[in-house]
KOLTORTOR-175591 format. One line per field, with one value per residue: residue number from 1; x, y, z of N, C-alpha, C in turn; residue in three letters. Coordinates in pm, 1 decimal, padded with zeros to 6 digits. Layout:
N
resi	NUM,...
n_xx	X,...
n_yy	Y,...
n_zz	Z,...
ca_xx	X,...
ca_yy	Y,...
ca_zz	Z,...
c_xx	X,...
c_yy	Y,...
c_zz	Z,...
resn	Ala,...
END
This chain:
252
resi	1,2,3,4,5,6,7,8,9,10,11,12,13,14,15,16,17,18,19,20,21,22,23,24,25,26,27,28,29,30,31,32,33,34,35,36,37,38,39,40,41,42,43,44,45,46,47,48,49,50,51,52,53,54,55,56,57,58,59,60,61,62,63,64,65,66,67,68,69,70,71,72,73,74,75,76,77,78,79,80,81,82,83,84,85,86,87,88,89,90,91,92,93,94,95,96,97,98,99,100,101,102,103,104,105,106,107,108,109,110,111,112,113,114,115,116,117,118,119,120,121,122,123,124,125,126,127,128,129,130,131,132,133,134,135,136,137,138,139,140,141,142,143,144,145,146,147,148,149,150,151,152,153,154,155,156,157,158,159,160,161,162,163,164,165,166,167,168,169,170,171,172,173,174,175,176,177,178,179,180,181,182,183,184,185,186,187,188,189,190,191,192,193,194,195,196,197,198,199,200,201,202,203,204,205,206,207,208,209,210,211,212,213,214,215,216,217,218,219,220,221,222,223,224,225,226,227,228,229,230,231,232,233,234,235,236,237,238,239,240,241,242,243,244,245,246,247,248,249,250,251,252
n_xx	16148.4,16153.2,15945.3,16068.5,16255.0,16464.0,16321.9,16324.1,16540.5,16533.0,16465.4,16607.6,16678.8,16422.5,16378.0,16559.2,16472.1,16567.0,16503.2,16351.9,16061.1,15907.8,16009.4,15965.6,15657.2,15608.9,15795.2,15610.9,15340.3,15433.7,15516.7,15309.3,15188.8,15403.8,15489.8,15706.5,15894.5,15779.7,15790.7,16022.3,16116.5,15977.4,16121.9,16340.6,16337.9,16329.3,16556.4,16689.0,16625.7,16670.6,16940.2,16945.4,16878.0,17125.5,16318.3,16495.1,16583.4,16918.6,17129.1,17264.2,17551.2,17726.2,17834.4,18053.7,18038.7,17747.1,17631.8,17718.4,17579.7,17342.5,17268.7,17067.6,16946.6,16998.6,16731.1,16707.1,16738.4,16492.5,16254.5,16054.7,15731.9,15633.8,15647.8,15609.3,15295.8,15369.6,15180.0,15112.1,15310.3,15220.4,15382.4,15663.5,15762.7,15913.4,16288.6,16347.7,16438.0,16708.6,16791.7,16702.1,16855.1,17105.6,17033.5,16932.2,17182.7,17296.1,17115.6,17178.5,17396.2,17409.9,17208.5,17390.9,17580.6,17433.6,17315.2,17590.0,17706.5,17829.8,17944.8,17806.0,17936.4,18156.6,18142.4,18105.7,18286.0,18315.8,18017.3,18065.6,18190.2,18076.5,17825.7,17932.0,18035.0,17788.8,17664.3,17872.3,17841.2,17508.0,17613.8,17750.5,17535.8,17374.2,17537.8,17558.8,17228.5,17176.8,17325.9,17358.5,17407.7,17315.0,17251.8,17005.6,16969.6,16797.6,16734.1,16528.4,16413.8,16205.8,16133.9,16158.0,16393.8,16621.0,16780.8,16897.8,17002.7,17208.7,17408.3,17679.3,17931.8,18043.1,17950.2,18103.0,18018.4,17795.1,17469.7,17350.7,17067.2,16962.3,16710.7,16497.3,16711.0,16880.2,16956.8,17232.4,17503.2,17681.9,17970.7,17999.3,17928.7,17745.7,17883.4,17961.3,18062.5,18233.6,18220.2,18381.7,18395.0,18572.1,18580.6,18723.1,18738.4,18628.3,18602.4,18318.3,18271.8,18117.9,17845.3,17550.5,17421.6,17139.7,17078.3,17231.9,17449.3,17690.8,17900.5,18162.3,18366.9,18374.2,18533.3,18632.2,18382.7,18323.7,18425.7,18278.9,18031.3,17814.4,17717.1,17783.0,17636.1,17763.0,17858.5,18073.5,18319.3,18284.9,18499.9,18515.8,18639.1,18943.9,18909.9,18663.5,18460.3,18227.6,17918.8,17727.5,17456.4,17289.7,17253.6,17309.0,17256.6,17549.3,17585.9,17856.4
n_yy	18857.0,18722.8,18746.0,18706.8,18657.0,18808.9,19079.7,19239.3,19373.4,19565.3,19823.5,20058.4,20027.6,20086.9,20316.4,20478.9,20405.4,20209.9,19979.0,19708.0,19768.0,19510.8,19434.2,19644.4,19653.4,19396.3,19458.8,19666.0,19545.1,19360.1,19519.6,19674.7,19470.5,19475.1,19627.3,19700.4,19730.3,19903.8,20175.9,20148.8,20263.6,20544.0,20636.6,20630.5,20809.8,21048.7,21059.5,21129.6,21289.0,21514.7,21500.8,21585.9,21866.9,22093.9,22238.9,22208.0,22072.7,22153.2,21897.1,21699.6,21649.0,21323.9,20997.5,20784.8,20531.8,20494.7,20539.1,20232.9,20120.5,20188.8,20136.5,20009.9,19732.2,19639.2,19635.4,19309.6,19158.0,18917.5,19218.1,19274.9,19118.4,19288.5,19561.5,19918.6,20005.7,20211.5,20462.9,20397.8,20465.4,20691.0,20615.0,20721.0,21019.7,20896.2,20907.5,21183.8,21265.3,21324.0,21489.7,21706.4,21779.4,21827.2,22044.2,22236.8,22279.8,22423.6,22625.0,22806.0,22885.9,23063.7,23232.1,23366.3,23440.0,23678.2,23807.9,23913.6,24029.8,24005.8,23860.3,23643.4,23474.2,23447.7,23331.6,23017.8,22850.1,22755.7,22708.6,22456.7,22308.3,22300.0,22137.3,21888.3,21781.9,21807.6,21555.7,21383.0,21291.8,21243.2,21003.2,20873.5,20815.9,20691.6,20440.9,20382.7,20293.7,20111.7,19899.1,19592.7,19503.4,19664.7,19793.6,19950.2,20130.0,20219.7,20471.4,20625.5,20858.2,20980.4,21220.1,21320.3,21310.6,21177.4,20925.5,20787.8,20549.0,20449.4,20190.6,20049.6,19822.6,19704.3,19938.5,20101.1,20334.3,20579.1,20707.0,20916.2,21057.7,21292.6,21404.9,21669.3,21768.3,21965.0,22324.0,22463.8,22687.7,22899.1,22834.5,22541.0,22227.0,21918.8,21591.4,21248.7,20918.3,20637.7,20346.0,20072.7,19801.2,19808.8,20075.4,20244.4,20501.9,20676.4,20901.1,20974.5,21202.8,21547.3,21672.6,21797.8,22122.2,22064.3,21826.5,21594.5,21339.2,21230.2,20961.6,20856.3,20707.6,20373.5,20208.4,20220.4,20126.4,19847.2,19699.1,19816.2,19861.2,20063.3,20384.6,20718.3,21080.1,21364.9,21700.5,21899.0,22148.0,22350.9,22265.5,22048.3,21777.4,21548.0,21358.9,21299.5,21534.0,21704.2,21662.2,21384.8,21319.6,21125.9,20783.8,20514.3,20172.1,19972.3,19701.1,19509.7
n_zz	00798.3,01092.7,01346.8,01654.3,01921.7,01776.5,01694.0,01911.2,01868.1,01726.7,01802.2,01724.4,01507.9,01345.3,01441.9,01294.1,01071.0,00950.5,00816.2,00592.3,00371.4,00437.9,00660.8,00857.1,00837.9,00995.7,01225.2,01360.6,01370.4,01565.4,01747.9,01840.4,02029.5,02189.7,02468.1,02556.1,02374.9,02239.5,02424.1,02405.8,02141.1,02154.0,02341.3,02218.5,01995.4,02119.7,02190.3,01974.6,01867.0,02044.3,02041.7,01778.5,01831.4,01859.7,03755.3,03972.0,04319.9,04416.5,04421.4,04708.4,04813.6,04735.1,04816.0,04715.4,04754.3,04854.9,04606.9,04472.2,04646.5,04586.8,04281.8,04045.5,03876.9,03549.0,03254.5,03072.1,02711.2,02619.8,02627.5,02948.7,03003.9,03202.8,03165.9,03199.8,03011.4,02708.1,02555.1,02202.1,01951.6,01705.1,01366.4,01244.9,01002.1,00748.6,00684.2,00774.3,00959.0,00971.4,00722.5,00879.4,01071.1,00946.4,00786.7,01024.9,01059.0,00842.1,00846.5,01073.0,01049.0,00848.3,00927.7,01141.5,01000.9,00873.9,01099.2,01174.1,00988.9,00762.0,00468.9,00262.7,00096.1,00223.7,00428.0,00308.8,00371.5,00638.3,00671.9,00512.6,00659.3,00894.4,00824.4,00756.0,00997.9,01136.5,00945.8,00992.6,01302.3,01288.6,01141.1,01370.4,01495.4,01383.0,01402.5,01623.8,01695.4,01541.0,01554.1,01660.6,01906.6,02046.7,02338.4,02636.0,02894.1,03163.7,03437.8,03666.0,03860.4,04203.9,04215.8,03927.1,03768.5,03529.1,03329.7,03053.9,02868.4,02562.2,02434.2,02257.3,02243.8,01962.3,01785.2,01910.7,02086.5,02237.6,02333.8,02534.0,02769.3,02965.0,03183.3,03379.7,03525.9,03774.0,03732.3,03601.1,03674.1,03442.9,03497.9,03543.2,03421.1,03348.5,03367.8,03269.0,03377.3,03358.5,03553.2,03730.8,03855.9,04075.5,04166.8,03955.2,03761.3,03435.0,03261.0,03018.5,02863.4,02838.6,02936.4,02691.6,02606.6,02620.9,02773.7,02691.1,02521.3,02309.6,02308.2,02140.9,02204.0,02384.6,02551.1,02775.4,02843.7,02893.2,03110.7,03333.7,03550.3,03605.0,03502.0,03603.1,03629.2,03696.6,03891.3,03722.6,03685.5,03411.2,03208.2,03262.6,03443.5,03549.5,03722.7,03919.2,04102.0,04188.2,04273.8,04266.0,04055.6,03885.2,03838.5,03607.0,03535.4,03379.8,03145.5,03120.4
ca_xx	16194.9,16079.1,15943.4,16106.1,16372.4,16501.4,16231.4,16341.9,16715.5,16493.1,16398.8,16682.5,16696.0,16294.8,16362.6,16639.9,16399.0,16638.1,16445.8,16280.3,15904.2,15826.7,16064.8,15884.6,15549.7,15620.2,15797.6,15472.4,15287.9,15532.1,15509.0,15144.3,15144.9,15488.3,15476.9,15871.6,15958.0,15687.5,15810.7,16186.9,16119.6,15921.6,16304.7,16490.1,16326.6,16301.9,16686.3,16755.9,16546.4,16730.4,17071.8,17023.5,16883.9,17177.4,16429.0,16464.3,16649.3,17035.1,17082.3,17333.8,17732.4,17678.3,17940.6,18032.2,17998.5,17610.7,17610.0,17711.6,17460.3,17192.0,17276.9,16986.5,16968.7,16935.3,16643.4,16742.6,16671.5,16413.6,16177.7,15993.1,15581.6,15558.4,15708.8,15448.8,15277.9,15352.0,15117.1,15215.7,15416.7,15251.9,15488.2,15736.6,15740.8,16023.4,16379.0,16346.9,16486.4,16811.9,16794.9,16675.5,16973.7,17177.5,16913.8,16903.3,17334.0,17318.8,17036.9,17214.5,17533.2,17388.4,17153.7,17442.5,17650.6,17371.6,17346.0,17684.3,17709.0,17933.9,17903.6,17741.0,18048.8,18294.7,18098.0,18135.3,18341.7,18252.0,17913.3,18062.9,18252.7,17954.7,17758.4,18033.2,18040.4,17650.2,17699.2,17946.6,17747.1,17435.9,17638.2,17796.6,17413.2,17281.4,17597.3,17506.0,17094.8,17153.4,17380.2,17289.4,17454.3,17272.6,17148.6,16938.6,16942.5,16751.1,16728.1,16438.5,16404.9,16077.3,16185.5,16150.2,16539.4,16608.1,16862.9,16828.3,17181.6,17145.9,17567.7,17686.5,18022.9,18016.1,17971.0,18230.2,17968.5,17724.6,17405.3,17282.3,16958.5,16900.6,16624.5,16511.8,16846.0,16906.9,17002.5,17397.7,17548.0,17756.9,18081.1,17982.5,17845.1,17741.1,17949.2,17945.8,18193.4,18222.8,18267.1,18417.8,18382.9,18713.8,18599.8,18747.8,18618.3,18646.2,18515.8,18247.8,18224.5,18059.0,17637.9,17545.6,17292.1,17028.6,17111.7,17269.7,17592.2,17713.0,18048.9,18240.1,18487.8,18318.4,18615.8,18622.7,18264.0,18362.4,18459.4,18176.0,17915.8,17725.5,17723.9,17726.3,17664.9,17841.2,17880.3,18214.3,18356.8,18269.2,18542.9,18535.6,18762.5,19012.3,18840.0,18496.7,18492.8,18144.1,17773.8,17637.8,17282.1,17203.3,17326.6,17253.9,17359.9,17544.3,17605.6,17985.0
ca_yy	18864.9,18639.1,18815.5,18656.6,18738.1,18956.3,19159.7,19334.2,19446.3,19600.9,19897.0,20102.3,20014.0,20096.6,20453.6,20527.1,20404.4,20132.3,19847.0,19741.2,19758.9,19415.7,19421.1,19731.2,19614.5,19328.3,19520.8,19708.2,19453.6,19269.9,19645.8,19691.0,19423.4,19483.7,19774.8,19768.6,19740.2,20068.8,20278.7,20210.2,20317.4,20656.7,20709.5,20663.1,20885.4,21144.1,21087.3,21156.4,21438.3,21638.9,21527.5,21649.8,21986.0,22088.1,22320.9,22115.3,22115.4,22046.1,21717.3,21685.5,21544.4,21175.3,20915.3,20675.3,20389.4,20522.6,20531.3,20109.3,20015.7,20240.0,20097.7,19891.4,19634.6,19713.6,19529.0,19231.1,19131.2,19042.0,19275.9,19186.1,19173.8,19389.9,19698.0,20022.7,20016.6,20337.5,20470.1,20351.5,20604.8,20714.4,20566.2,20833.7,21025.7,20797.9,20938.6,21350.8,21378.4,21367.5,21577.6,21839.1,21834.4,21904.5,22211.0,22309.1,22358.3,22526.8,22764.0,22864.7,22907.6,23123.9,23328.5,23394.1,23548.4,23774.7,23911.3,23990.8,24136.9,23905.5,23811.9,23497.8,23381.7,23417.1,23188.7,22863.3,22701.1,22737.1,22584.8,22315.7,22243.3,22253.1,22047.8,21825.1,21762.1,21736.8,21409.2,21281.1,21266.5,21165.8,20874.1,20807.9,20814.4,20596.9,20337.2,20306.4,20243.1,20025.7,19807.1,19469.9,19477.1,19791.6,19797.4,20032.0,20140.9,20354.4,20487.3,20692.1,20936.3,21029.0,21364.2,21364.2,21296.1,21055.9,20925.4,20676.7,20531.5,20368.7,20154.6,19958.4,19791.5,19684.0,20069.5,20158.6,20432.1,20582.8,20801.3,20978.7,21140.1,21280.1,21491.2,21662.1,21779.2,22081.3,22398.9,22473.5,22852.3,22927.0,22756.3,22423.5,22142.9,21772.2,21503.1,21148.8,20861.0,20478.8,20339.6,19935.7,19742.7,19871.6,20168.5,20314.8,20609.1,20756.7,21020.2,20941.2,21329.7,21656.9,21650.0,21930.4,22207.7,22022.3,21713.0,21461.2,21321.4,21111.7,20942.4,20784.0,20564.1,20360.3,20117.4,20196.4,20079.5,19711.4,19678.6,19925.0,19834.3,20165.1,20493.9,20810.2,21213.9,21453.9,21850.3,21910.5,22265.8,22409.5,22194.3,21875.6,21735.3,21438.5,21275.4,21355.7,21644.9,21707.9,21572.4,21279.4,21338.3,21082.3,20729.4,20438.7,20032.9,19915.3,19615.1,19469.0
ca_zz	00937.3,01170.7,01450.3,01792.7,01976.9,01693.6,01693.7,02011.6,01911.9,01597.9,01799.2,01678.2,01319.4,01296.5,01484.5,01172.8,00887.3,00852.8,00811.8,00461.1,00428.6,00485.5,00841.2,00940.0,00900.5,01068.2,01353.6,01376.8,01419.6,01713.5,01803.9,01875.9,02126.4,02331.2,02540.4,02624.8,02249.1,02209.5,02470.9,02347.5,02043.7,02182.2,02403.8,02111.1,01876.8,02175.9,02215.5,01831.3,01822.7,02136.0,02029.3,01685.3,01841.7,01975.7,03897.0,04139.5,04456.7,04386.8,04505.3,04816.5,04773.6,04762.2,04868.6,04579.6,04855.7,04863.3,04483.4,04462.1,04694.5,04478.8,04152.7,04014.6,03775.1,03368.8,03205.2,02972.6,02625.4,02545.5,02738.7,03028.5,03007.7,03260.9,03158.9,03185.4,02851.2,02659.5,02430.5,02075.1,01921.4,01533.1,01310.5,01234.1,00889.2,00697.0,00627.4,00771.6,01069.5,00898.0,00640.6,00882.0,01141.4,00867.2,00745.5,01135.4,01114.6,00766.5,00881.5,01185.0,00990.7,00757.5,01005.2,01239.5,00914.2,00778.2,01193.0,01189.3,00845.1,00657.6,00315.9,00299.9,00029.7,00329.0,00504.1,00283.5,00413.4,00754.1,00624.5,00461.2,00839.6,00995.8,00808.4,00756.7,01170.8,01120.4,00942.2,01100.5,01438.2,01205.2,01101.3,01460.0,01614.2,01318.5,01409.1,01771.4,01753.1,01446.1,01561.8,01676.6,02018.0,02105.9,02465.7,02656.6,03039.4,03229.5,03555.3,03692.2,04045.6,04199.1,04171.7,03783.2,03717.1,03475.4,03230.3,02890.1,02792.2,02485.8,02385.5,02150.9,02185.2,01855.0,01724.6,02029.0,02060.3,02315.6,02332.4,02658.4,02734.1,03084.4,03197.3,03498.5,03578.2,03848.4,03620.3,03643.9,03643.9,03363.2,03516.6,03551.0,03333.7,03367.8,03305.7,03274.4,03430.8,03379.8,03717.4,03752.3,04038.9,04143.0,04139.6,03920.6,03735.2,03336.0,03188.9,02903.7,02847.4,02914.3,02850.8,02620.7,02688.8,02614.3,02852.2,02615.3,02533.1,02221.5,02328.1,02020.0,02243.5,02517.4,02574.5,02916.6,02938.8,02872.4,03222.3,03363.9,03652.2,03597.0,03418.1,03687.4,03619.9,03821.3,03839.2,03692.9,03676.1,03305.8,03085.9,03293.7,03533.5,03533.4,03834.3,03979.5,04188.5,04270.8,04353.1,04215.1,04004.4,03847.3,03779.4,03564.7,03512.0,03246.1,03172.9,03068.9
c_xx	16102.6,16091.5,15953.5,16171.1,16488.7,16467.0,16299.7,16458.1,16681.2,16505.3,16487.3,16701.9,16547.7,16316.9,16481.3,16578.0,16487.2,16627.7,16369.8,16100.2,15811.3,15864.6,16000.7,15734.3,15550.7,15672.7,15688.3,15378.3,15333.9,15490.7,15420.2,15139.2,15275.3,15513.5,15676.4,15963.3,15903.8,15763.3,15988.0,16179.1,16042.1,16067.1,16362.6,16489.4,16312.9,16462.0,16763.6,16713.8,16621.5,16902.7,17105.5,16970.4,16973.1,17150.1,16375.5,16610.8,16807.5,17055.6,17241.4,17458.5,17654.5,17843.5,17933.8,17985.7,17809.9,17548.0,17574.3,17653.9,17305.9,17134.3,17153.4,17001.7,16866.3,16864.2,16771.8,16699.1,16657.1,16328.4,16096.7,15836.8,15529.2,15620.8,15546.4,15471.1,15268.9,15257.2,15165.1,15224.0,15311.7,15369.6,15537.4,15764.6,15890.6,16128.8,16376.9,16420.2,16629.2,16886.8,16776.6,16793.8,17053.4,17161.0,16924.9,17047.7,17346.4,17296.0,17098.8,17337.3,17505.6,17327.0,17277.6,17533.4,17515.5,17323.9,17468.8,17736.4,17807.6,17897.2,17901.1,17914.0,18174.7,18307.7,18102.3,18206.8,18322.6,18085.2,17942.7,18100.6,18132.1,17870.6,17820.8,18010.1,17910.0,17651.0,17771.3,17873.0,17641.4,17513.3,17710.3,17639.0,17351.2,17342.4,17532.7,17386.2,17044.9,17209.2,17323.2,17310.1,17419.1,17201.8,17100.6,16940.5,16893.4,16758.8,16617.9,16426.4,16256.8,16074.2,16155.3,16334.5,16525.5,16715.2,16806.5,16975.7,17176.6,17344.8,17564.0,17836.3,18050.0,18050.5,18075.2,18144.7,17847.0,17619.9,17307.7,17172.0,16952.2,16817.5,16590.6,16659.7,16830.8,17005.1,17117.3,17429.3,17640.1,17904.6,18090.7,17901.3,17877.5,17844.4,17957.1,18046.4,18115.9,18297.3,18249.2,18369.5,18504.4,18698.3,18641.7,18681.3,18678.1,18547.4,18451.2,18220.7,18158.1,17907.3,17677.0,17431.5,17160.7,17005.2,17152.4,17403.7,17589.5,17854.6,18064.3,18332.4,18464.9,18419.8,18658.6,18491.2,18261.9,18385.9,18310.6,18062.6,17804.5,17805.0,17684.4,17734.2,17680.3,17846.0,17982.8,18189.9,18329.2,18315.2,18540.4,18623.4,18808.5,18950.4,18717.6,18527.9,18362.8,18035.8,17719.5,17516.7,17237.7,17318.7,17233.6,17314.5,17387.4,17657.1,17773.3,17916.2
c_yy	18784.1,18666.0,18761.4,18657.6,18851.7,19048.4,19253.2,19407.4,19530.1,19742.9,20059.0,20133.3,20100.5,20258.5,20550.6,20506.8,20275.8,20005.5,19821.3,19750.8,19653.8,19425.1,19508.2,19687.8,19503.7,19382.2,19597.0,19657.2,19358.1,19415.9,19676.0,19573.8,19379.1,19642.7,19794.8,19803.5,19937.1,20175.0,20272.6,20261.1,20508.2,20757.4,20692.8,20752.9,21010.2,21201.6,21136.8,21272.7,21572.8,21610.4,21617.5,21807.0,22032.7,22145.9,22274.3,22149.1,22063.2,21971.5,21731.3,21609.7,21427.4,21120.3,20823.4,20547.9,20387.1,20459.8,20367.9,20090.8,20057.1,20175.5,19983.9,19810.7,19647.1,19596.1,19487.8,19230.7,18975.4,19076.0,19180.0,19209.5,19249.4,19514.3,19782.2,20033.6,20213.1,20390.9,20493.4,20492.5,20599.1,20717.6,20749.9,20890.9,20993.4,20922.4,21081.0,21403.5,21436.5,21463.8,21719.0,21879.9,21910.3,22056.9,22334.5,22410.9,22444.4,22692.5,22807.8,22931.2,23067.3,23301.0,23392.5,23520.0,23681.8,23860.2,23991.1,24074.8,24102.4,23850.1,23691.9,23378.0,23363.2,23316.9,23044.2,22771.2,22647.3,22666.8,22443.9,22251.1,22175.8,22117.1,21912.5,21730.1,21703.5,21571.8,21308.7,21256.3,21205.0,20993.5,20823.0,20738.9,20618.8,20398.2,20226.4,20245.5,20155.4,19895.9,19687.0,19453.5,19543.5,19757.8,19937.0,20036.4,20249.3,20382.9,20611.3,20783.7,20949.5,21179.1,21361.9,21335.4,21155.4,21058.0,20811.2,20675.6,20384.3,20320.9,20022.9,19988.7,19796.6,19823.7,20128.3,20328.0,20427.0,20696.7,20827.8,21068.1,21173.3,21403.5,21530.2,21755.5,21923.2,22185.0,22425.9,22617.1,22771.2,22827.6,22602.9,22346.0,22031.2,21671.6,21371.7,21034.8,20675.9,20460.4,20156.1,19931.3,19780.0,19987.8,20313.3,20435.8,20693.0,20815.3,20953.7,21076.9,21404.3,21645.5,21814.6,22038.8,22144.6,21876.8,21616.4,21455.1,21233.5,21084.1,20855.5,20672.9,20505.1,20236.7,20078.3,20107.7,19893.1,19667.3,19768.7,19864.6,19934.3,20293.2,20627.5,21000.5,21274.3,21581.6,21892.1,22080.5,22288.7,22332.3,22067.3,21871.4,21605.2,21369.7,21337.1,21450.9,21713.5,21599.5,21503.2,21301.7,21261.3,20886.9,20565.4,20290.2,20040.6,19795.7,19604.5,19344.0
c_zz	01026.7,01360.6,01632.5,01886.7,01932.0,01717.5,01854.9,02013.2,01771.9,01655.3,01728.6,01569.1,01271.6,01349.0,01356.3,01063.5,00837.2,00820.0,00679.8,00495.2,00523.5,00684.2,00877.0,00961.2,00988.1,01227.5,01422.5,01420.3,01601.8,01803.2,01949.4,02006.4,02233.4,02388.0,02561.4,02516.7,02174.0,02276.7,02468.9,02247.3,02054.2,02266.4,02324.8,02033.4,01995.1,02202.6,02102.4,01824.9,01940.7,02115.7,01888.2,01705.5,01954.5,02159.2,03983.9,04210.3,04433.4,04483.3,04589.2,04709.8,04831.0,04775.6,04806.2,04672.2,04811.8,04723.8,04433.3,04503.9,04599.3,04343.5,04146.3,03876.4,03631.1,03280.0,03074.4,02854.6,02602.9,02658.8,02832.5,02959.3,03118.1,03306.4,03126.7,03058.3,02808.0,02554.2,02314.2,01996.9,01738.3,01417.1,01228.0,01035.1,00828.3,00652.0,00638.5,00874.3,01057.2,00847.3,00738.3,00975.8,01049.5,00810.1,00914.3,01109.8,01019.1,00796.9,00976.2,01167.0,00900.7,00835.4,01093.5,01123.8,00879.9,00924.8,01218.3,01068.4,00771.7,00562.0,00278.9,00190.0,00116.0,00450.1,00454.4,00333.0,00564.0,00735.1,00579.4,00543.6,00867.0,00960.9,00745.1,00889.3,01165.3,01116.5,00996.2,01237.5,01382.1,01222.6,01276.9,01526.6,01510.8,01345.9,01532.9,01775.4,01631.2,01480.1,01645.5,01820.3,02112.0,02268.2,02553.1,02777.2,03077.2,03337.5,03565.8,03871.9,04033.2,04201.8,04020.8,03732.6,03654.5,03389.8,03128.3,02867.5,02718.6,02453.7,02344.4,02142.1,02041.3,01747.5,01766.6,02040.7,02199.8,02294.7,02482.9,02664.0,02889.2,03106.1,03348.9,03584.9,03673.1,03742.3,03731.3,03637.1,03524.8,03364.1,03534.4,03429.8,03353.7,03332.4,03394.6,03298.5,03401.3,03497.3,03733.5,03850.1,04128.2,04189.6,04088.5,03816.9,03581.3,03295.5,03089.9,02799.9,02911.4,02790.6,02789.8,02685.4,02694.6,02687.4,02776.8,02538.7,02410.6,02214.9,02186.2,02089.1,02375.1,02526.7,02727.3,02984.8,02967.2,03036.2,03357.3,03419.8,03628.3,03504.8,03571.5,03614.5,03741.0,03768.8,03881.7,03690.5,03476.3,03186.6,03154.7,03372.9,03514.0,03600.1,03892.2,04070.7,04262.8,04276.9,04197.2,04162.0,03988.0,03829.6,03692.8,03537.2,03376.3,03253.4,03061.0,02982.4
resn	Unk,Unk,Unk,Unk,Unk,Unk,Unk,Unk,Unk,Unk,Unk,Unk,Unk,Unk,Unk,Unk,Unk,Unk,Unk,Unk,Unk,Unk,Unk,Unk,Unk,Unk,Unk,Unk,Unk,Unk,Unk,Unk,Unk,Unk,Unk,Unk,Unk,Unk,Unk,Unk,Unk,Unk,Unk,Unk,Unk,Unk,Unk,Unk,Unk,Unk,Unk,Unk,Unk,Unk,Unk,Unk,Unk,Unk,Unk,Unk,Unk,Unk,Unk,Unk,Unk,Unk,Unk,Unk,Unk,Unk,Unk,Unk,Unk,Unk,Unk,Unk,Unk,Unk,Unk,Unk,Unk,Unk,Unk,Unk,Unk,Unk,Unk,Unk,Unk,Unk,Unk,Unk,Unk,Unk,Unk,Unk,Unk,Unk,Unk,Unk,Unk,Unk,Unk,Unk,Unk,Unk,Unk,Unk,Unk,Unk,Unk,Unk,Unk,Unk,Unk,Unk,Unk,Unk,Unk,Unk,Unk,Unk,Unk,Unk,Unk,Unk,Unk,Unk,Unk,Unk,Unk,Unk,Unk,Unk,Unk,Unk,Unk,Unk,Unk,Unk,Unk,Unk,Unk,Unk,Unk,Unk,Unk,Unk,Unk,Unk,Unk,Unk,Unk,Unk,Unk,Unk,Unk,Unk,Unk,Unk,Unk,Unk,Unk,Unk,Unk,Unk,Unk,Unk,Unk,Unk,Unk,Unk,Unk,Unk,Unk,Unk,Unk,Unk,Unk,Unk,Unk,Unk,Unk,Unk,Unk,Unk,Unk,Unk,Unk,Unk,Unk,Unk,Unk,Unk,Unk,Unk,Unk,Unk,Unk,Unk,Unk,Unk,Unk,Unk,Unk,Unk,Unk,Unk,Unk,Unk,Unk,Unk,Unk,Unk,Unk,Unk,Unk,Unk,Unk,Unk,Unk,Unk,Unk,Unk,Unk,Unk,Unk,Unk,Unk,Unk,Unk,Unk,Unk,Unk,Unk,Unk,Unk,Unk,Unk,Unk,Unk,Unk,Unk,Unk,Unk,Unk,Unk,Unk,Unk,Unk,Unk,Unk
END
């Protein structure tokens, strides 16, 4: 691998293990002396790790008008040199995090039968669901931050709010990370909108409890100026309905 403008659409492949030895040491190396390639690879493996486990002040109704003029502009590849250097991440122990989502859905499958007092053989197949679903998300996550087309946007508040939206035409796939967020009652939950220059506005989904989203069909985003979260009523709504949190660019 010849570490040059490649090297920066690596960071994805190296946070899955999916690079051979020689490409990893070599990414390692390119590593060690780009800070924007380091601290993507510290948000990606922070974004794998809270998707596969599945208070601040709420923020005022905003006025999408407000929203377009807010929108800032989503770094390029390849990084700039003067992104804040992150401290380099200890290379990650090869090929586990995997294996353990899958271990997390069994165990939870298993523990949930032996509280309710069901005989673990009536549970198979509901295990084999689950961890069925497991993989499949596994393999949707591994499509998106492998693929070659992968890009990365962030957006940051001084408040502590933040999002990470990592998409990949290519995969037709998306992974969301946002943090920070104002806690919701029971009836409500986050959700995410592609928003044209037209303004028009689709759903990407509803974030999970743990702030993060993995859309499978970003076809809308093809057209897509930004990425916004909003606080939808519990299952979501057809069209936005409340306040603006958080939003982020993405690029068409």
């Amino acid at each position: 691998m010849t570490v040059t403008h490649e090297a920066h659409t690596l960071t994805g492949a190296y946070v899955l293990d999916a690079l051979s030895d020689t490409e990893r040491r070599a990414f390692e190396h390119h590593m060690s002396g780009c800070p924007a390639c380091s601290q993507e690879v510290a948000e990606l493996g922070e974004t794998t790790t809270r998707l596969a486990v599945a208070t601040l002040t709420p923020v005022p109704p905003a006025l999408w008008q407000k929203v377009y003029a807010a929108i800032g502009v989503t770094r390029q590849l390849p990084p700039s040199a003067d992104v804040t250097p992150a401290s380099h991440p200890a290379r990650r122990q090869r090929g586990l995090w995997p294996t353990r989502i899958a271990v997390t859905a069994a165990a939870a499958a298993v523990l949930a039968a032996v509280a309710l007092g069901i005989p673990l053989n009536n549970r198979a197949n509901e295990l084999e669901r689950q961890l069925a679903v497991s993989q499949s998300q596994l393999d949707d996550i591994k499509a998106v931050l492998g693929a070659t087309d992968a890009e990365i946007s962030q957006q940051t508040e001084p408040d502590g709010r933040a999002v990470t939206m990592v998409i990949s035409r290519q995969a037709n796939g998306m992974l969301l990370m946002a943090r920070g967020l104002p806690e919701l009652p029971p009836t409500q939950s986050f959700q995410a909108w592609f928003v044209n220059q037209e303004g028009k506005k689709t759903s990407a989904g509803l974030l999970n409890s743990h702030g993060t989203l993995l859309a499978t069909d970003v076809a809308a985003a093809h057209n897509a100026t930004f990425l916004a979260l909003t606080v939808e009523p519990r299952e979501g709504s057809a069209t936005p309905t409340g306040s603006v949190v958080l939003t982020v660019p993405a690029r068409s």
